[in-house]
Backbone as CSV, one residue per row, in Angstrom:
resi,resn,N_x,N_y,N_z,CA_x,CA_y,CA_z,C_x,C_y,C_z
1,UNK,40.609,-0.648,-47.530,39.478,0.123,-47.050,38.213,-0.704,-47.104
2,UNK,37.429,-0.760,-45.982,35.926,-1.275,-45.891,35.197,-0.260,-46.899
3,UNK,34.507,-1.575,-48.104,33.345,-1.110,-48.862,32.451,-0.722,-47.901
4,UNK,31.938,-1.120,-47.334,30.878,-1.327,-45.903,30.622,0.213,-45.688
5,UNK,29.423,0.978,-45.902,29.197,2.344,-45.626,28.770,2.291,-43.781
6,UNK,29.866,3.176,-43.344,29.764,3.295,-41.910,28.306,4.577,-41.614
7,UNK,27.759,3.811,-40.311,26.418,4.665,-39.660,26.836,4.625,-38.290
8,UNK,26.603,6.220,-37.897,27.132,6.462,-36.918,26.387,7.484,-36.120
9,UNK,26.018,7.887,-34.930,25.512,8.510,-34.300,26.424,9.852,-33.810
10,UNK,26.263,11.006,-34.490,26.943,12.294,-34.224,26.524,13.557,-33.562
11,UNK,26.941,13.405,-32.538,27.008,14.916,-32.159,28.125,15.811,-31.569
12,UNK,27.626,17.090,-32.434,28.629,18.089,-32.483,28.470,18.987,-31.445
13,UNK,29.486,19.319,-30.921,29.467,20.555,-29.712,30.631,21.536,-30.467
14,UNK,30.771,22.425,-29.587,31.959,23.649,-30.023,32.875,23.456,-28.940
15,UNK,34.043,23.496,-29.962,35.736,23.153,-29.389,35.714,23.711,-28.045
16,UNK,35.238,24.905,-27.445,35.742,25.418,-26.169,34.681,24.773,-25.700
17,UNK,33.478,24.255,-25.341,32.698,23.789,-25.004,33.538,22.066,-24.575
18,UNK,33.878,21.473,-25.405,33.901,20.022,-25.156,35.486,20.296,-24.382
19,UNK,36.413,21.331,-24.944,37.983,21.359,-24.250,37.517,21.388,-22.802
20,UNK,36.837,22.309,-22.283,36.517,22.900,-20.835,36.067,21.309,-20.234
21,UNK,34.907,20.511,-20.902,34.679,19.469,-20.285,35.528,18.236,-19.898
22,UNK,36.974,17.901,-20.896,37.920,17.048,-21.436,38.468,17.862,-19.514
23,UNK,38.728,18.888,-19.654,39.791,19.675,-19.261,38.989,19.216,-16.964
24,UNK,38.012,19.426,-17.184,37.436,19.493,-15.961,37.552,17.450,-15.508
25,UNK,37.440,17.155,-16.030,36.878,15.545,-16.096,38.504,15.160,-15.890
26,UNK,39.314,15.537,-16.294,40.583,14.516,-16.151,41.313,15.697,-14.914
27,UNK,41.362,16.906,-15.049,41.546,17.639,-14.184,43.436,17.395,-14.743
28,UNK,43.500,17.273,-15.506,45.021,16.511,-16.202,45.488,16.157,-15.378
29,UNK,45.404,15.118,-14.703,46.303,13.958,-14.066,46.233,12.934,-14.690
30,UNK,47.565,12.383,-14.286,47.682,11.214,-14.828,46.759,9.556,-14.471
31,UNK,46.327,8.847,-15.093,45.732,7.558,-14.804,46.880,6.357,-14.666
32,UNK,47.038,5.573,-13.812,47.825,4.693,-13.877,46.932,3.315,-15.132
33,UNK,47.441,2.669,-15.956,47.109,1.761,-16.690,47.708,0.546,-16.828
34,UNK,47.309,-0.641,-17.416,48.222,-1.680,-17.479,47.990,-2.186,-18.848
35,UNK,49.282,-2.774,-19.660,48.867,-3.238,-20.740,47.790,-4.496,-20.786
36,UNK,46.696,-4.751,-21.455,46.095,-5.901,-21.904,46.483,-7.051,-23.040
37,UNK,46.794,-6.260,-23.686,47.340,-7.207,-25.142,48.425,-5.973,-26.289
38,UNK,49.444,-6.762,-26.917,50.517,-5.872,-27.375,50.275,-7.027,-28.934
39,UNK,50.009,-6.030,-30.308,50.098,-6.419,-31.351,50.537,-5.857,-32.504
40,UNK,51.521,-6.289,-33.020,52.178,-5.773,-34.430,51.194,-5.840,-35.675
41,UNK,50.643,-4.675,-36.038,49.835,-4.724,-36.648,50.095,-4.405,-38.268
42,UNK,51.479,-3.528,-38.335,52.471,-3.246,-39.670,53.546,-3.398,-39.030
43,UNK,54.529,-3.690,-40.296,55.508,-3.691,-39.561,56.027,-2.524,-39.012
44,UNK,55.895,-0.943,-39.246,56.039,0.172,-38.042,54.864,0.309,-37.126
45,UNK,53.772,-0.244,-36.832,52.975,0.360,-36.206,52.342,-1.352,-35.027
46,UNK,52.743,-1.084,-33.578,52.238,-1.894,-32.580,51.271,-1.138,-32.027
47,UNK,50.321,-1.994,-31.632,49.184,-1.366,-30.676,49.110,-1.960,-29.788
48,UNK,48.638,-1.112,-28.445,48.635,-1.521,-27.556,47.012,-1.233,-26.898
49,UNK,46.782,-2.031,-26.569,45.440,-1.634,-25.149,45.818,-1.579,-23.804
50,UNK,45.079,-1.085,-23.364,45.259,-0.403,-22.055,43.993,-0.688,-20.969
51,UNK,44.314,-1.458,-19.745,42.751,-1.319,-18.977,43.458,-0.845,-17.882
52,UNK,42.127,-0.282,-17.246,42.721,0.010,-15.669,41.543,1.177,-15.087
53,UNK,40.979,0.507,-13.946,39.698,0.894,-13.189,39.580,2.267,-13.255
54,UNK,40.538,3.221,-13.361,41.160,4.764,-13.204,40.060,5.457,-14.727
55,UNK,39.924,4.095,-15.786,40.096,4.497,-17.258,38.568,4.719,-17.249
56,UNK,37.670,4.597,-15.819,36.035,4.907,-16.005,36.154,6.264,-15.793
57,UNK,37.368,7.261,-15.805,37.079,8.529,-15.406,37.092,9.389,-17.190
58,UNK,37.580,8.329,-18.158,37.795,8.926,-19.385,36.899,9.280,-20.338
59,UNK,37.203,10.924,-20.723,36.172,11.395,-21.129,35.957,10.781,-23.163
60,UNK,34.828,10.723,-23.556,35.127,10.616,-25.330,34.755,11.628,-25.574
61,UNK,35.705,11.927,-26.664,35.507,13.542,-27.219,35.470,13.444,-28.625
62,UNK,35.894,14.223,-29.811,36.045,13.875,-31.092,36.853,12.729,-31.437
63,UNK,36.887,12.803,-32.652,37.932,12.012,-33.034,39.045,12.867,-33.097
64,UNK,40.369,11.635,-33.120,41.951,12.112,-32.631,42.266,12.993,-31.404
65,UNK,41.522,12.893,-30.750,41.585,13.053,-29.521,43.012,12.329,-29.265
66,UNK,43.954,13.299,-28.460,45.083,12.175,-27.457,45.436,12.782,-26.398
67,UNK,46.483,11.879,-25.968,46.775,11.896,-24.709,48.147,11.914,-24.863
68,UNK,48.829,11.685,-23.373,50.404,11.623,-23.083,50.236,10.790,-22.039
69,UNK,50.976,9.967,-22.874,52.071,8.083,-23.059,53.002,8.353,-21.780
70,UNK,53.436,7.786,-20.579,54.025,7.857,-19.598,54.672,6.714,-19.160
71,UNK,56.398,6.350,-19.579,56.469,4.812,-19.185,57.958,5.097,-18.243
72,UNK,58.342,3.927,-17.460,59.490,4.202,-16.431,60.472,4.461,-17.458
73,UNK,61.262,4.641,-16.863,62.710,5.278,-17.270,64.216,4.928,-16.406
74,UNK,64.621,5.419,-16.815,66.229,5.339,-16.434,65.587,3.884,-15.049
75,UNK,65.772,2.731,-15.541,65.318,1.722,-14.656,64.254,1.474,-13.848
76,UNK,63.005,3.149,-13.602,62.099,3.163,-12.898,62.773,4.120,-12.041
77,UNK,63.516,4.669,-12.028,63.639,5.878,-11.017,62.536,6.924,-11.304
78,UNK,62.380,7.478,-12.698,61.709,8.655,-13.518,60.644,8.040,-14.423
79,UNK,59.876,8.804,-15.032,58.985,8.701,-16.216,59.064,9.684,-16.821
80,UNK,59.286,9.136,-18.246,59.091,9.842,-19.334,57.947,10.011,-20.110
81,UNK,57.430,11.173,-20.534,55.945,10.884,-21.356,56.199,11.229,-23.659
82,UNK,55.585,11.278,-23.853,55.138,11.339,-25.340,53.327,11.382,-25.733
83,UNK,53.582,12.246,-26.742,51.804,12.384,-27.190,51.798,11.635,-28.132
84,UNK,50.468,10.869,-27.999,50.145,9.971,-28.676,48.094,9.951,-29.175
85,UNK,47.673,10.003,-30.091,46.262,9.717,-31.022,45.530,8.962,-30.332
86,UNK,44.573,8.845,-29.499,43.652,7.729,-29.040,43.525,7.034,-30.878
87,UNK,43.151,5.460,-30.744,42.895,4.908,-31.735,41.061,4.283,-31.429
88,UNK,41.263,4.137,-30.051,39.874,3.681,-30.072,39.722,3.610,-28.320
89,UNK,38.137,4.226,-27.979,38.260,3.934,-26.620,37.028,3.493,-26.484
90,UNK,36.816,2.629,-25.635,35.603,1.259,-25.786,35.090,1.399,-24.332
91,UNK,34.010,2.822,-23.711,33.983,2.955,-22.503,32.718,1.418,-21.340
92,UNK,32.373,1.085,-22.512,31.976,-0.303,-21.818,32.941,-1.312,-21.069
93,UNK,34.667,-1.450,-21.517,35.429,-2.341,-20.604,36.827,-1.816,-20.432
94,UNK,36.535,-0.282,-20.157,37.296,0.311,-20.194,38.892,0.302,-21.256
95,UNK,38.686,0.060,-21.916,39.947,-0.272,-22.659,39.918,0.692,-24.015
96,UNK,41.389,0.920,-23.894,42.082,2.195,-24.333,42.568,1.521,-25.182
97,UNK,42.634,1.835,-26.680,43.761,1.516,-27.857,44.500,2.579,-28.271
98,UNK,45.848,2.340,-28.484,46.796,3.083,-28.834,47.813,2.727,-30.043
99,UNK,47.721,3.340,-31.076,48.966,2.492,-32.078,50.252,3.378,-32.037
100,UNK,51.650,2.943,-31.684,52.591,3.271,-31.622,53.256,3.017,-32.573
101,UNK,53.990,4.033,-33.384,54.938,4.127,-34.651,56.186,3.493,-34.062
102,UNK,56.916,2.877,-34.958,58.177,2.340,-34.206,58.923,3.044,-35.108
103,UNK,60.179,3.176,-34.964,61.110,4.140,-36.157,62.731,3.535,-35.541
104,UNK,63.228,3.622,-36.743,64.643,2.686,-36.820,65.253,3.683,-36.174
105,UNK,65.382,4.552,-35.349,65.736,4.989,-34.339,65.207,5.720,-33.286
106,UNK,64.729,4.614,-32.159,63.448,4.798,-31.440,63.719,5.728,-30.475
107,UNK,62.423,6.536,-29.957,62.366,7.257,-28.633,62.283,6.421,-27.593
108,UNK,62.490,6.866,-26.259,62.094,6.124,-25.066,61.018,5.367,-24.957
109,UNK,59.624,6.586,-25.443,58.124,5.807,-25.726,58.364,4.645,-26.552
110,UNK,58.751,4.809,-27.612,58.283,4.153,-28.776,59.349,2.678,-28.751
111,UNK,60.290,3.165,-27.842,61.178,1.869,-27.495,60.507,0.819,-26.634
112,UNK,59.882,1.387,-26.129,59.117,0.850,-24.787,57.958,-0.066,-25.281
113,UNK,56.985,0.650,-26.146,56.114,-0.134,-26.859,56.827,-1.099,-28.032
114,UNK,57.571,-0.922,-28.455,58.013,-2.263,-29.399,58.232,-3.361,-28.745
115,UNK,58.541,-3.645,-27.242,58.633,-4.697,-26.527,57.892,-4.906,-25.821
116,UNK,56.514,-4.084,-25.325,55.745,-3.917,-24.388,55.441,-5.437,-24.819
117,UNK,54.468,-5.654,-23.421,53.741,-7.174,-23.101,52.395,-6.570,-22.156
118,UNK,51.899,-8.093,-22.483,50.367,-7.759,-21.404,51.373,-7.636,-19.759
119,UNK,50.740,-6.604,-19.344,50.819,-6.816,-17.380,51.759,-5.556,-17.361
120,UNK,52.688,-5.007,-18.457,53.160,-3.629,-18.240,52.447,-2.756,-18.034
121,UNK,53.652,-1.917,-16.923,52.418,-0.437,-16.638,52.962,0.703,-17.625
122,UNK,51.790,1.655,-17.287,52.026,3.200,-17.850,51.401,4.223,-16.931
123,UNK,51.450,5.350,-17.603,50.436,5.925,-16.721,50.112,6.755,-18.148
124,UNK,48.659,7.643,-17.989,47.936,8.267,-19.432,47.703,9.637,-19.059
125,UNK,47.576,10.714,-19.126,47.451,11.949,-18.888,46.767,12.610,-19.921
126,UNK,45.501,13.092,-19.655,44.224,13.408,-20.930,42.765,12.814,-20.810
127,UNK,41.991,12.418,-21.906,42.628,13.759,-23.185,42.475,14.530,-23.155
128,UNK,42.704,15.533,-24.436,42.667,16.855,-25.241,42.270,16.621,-26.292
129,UNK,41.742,17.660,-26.876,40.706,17.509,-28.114,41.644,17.714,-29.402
130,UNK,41.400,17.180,-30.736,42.500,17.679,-31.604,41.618,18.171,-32.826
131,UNK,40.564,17.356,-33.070,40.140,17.979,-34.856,38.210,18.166,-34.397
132,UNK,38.291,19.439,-34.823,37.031,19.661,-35.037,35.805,19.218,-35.893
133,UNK,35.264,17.914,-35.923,34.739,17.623,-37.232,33.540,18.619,-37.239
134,UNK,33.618,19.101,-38.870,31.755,20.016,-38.840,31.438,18.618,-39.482
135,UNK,29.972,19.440,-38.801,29.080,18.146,-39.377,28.854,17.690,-40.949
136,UNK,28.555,19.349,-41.643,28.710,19.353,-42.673,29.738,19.643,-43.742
137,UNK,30.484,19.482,-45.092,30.831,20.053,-45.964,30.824,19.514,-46.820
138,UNK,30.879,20.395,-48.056,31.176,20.208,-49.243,32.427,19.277,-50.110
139,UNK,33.048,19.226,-49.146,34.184,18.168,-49.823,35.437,18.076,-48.620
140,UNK,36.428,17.252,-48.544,37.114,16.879,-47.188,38.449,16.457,-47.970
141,UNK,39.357,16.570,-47.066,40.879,15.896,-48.070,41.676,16.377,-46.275
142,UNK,41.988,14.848,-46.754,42.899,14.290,-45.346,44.349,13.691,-46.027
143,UNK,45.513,13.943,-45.181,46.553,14.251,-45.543,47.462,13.875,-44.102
144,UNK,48.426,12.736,-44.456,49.085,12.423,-43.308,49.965,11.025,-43.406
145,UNK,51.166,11.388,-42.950,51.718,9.970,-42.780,51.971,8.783,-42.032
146,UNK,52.608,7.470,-41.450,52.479,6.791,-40.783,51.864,7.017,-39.602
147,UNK,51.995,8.254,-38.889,52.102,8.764,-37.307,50.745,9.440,-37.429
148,UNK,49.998,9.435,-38.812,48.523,10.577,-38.654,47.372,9.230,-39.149
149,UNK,48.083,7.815,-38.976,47.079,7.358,-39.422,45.882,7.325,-38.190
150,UNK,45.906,7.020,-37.095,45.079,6.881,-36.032,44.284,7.985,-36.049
151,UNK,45.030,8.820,-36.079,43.872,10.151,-36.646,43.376,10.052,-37.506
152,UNK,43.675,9.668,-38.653,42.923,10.053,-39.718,41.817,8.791,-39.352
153,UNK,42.124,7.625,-39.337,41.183,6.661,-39.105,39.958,7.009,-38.284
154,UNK,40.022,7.770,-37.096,39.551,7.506,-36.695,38.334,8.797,-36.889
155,UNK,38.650,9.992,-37.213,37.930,11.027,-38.174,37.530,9.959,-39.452
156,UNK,37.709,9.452,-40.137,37.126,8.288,-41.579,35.657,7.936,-40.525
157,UNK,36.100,7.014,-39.445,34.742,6.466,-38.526,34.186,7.176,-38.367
158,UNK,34.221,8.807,-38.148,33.288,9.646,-37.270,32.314,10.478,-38.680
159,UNK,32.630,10.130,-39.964,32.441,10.713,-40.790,31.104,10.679,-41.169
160,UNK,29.761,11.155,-41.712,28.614,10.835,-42.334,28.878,9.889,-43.797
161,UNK,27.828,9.228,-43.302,28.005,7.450,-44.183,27.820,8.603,-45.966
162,UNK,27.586,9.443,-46.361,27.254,10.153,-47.486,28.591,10.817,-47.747
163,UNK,29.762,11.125,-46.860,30.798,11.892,-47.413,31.491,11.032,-48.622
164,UNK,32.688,12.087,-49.257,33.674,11.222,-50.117,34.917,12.035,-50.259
165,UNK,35.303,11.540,-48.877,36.584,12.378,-48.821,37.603,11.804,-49.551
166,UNK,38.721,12.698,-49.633,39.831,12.427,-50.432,40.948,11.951,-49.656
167,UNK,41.523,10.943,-49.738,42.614,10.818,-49.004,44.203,10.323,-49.262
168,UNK,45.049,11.492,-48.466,46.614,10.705,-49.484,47.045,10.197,-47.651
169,UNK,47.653,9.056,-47.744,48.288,8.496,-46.441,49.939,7.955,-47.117
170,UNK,51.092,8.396,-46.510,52.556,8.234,-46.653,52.495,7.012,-45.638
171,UNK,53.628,5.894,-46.404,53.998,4.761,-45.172,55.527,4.636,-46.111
172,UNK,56.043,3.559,-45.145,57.485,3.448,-45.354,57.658,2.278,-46.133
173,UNK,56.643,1.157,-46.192,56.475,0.183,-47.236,55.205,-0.260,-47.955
174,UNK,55.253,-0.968,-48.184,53.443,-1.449,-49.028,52.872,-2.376,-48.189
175,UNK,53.522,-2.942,-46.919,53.235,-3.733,-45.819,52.420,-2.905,-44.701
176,UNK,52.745,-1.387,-45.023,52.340,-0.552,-43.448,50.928,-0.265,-44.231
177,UNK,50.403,-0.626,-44.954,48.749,-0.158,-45.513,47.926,-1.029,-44.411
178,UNK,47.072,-0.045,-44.313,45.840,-0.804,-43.213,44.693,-0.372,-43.586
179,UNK,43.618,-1.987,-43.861,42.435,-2.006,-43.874,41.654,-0.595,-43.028
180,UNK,41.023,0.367,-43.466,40.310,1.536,-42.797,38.712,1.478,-43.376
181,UNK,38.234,1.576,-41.976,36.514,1.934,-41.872,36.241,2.815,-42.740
182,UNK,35.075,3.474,-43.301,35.404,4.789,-44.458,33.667,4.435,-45.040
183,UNK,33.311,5.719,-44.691,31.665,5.720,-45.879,32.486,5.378,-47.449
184,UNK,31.720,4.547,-48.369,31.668,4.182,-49.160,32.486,4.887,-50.108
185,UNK,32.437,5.896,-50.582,32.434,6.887,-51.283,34.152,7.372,-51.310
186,UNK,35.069,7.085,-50.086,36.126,7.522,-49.853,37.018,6.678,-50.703
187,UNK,38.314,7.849,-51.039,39.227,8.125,-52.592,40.462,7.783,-51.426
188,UNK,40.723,6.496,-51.395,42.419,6.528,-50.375,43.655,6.584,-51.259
189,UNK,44.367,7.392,-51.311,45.510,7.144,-51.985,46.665,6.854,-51.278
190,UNK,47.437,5.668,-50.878,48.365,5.318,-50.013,49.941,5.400,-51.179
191,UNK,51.004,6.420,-50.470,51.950,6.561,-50.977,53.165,5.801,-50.469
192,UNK,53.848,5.184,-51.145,54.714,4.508,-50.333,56.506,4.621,-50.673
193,UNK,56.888,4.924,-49.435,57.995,5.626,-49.756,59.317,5.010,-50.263
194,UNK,59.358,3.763,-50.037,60.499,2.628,-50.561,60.154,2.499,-51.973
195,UNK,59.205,2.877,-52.335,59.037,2.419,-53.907,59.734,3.570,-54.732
196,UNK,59.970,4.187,-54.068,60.257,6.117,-54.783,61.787,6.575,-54.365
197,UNK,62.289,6.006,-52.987,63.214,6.344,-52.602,63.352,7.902,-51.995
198,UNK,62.261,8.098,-51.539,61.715,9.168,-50.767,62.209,9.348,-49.676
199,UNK,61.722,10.877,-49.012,62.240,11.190,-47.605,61.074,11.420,-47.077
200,UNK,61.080,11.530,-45.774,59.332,11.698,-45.021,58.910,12.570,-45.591
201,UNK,57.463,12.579,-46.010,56.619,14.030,-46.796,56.895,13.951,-47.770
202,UNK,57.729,13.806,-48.429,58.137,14.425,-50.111,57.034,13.814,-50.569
203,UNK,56.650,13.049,-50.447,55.408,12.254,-51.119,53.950,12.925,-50.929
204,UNK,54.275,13.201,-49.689,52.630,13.786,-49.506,52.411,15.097,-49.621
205,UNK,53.385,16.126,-49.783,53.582,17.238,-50.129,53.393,17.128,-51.247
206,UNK,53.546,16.335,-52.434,53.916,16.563,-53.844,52.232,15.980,-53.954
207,UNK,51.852,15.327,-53.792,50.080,15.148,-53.723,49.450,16.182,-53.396
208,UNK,49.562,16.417,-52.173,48.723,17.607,-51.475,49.063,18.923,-52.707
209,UNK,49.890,19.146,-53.095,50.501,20.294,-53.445,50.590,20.217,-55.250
210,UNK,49.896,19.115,-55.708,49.543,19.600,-57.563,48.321,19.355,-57.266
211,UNK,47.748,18.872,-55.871,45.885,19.096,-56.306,44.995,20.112,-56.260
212,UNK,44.305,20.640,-57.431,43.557,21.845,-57.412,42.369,21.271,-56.486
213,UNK,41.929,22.253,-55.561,40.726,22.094,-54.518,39.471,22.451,-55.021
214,UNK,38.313,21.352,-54.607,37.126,21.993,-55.497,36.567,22.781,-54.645
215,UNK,35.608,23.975,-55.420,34.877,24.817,-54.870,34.126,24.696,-53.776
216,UNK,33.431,25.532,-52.868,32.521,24.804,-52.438,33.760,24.813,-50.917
217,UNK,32.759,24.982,-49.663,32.813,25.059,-48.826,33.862,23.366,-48.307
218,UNK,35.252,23.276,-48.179,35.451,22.355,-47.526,36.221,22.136,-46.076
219,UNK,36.546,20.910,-45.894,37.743,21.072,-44.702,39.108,20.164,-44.713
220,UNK,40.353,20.738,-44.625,41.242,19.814,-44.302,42.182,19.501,-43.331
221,UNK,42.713,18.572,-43.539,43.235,17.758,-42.015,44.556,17.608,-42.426
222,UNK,45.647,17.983,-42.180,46.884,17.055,-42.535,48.080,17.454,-41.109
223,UNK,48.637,16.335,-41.433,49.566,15.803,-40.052,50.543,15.200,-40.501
224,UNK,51.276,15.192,-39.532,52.913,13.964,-39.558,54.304,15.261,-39.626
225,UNK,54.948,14.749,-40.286,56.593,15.680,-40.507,55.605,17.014,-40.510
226,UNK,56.527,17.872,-39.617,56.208,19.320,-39.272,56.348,19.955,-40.838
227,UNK,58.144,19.795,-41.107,58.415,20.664,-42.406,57.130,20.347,-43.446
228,UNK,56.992,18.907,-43.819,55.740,18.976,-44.706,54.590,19.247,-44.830
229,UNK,53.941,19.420,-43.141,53.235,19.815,-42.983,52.915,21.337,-43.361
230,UNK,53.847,22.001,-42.719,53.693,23.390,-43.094,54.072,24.130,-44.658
231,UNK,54.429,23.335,-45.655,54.306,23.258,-46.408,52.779,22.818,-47.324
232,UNK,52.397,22.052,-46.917,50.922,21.760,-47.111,49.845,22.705,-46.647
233,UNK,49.922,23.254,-45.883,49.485,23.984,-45.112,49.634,25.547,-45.815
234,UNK,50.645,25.881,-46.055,51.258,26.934,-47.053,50.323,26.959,-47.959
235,UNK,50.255,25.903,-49.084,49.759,25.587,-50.242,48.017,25.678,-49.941
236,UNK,47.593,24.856,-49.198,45.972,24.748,-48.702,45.716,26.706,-48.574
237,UNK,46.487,27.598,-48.082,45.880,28.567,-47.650,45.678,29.231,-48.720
238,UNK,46.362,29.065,-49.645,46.309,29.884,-51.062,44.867,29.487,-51.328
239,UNK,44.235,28.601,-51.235,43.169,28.336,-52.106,42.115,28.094,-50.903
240,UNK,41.880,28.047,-49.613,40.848,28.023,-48.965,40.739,28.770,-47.526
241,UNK,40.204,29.088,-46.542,40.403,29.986,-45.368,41.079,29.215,-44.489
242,UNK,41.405,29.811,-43.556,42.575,29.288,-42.869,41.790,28.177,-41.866
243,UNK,40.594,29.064,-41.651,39.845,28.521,-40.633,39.078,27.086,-41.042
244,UNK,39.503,26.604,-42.155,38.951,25.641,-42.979,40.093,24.178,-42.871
245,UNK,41.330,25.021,-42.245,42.416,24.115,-42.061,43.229,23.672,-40.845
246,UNK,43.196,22.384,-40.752,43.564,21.722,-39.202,44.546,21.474,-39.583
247,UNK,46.361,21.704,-39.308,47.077,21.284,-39.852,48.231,20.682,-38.393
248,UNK,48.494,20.010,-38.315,49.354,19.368,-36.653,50.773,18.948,-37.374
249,UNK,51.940,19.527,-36.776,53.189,18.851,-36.598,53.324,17.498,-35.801
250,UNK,53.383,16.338,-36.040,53.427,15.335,-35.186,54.390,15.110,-34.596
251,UNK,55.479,15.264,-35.245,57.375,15.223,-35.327,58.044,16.063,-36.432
252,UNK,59.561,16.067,-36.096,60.241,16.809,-36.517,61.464,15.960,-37.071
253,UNK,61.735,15.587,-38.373,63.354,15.077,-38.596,64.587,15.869,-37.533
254,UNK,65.268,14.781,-37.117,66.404,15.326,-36.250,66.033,15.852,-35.075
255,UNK,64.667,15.917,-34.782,64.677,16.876,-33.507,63.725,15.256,-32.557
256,UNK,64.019,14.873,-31.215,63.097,14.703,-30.497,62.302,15.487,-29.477
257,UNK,61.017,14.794,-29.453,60.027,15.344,-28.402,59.589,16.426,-29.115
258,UNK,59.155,16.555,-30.316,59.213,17.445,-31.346,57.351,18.564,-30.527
259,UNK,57.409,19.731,-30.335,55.913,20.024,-29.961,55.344,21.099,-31.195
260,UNK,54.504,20.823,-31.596,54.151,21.876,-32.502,52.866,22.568,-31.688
């Protein structure tokens, strides 16, 4: 994590307010794109950028904002899509970042990006808005594994340089930790699941779920494995309003194309 206290220029609108604009501006069609540069950045997680003249129509919205991933298929007859976290969108040269989870038994998407190269196409469809940041609260606790880091990262950037949020992040080794932007003040706790002999979540469920929440008006975020999620989610409601809690299925063990 960057010591470095992030300053940032924020403004807040209301969710149906910015959806309607996301929603009018892309009109949801798809953008055709081309890869720029393809980099292994952990060993589960490649990123990719994306340019393509189409990408001056893209709107910025909150953070974790995403879209749907569109690559050929069955040889280029078809396309297949997948949702995927904007990681960063840089509307000065148009270029789109995306980090793709790779998993020892890949989807079509995620097959696709482990080999991707510069000059491959896609096509992008979005965005859509995902986490509401308030401007203000009393205390924050973010919660998520390999597949919620782009989100979470990228809510850490959007954060006031004065917060001190709490954070537990699940990875599959001590290699998948990544340097994150973060006001000063932020508590990362990275769990790692080879050291424990863990299954997805068990780790971040068992964090999320012996920590007493402090008083005081807060908000939380947690993502990745559905089952753990909603388990976390379970637990968070006992002790704060519902409306206080953003909770996203990213995937599902055993199931693909998982939608929550």
């Amino acid at each position: 994590m960057s010591n470095q206290m992030l300053v940032v220029r924020m403004e807040f609108v209301s969710k149906a307010t910015l959806k309607s604009t996301l929603d009018k501006s892309q009109g949801r069609t798809s953008i055709k794109v081309a890869v720029f540069s393809a980099t292994s950045i952990t060993p589960h997680i490649r990123r990719l950028t994306f340019v393509g003249n189409a990408l001056e129509i893209f709107a910025k919205g909150g953070p974790a904002q995403w879209v749907k991933v569109f690559v050929p298929a069955d040889g280029g007859s078809r396309s297949i899509g997948r949702a995927y976290t904007v990681r960063r969108w840089e509307p000065e040269t148009h270029t789109l970042t995306i980090d793709f989870t790779l998993h020892e038994n890949p989807g079509p998407v995620s097959a696709w990006a482990a080999s991707a190269a510069a000059g491959d196409e896609a096509e992008i469809a979005g965005p859509r808005l995902s986490h509401l940041l308030r401007p203000v609260a009393e205390w924050r606790l973010f919660a998520g594994d390999e597949t919620a880091l782009s989100a979470i990262a990228s809510i850490l950037e959007a954060l006031p340089p004065t917060d001190q949020p709490l954070v537990f992040i699940e990875v599959p080794t001590p290699a998948d930790r990544q340097s994150l932007t973060a006001p000063h003040g932020t508590r990362i706790q990275w769990l790692i699941r080879s050291e424990q002999s863990a299954s997805p979540g068990e780790l971040l469920v068992d964090a999320v779920c012996s920590k007493l929440f402090p008083s005081g008006d807060g908000q939380v975020f947690l993502a990745g494995e559905a089952r753990s999620v909603r388990l976390m989610k379970d637990y968070a409601a006992c002790l704060i309003s519902s409306d206080s809690i953003d909770a996203k299925g990213y995937w599902s063990i055993g199931r693909s194309d998982y939608r929550d």
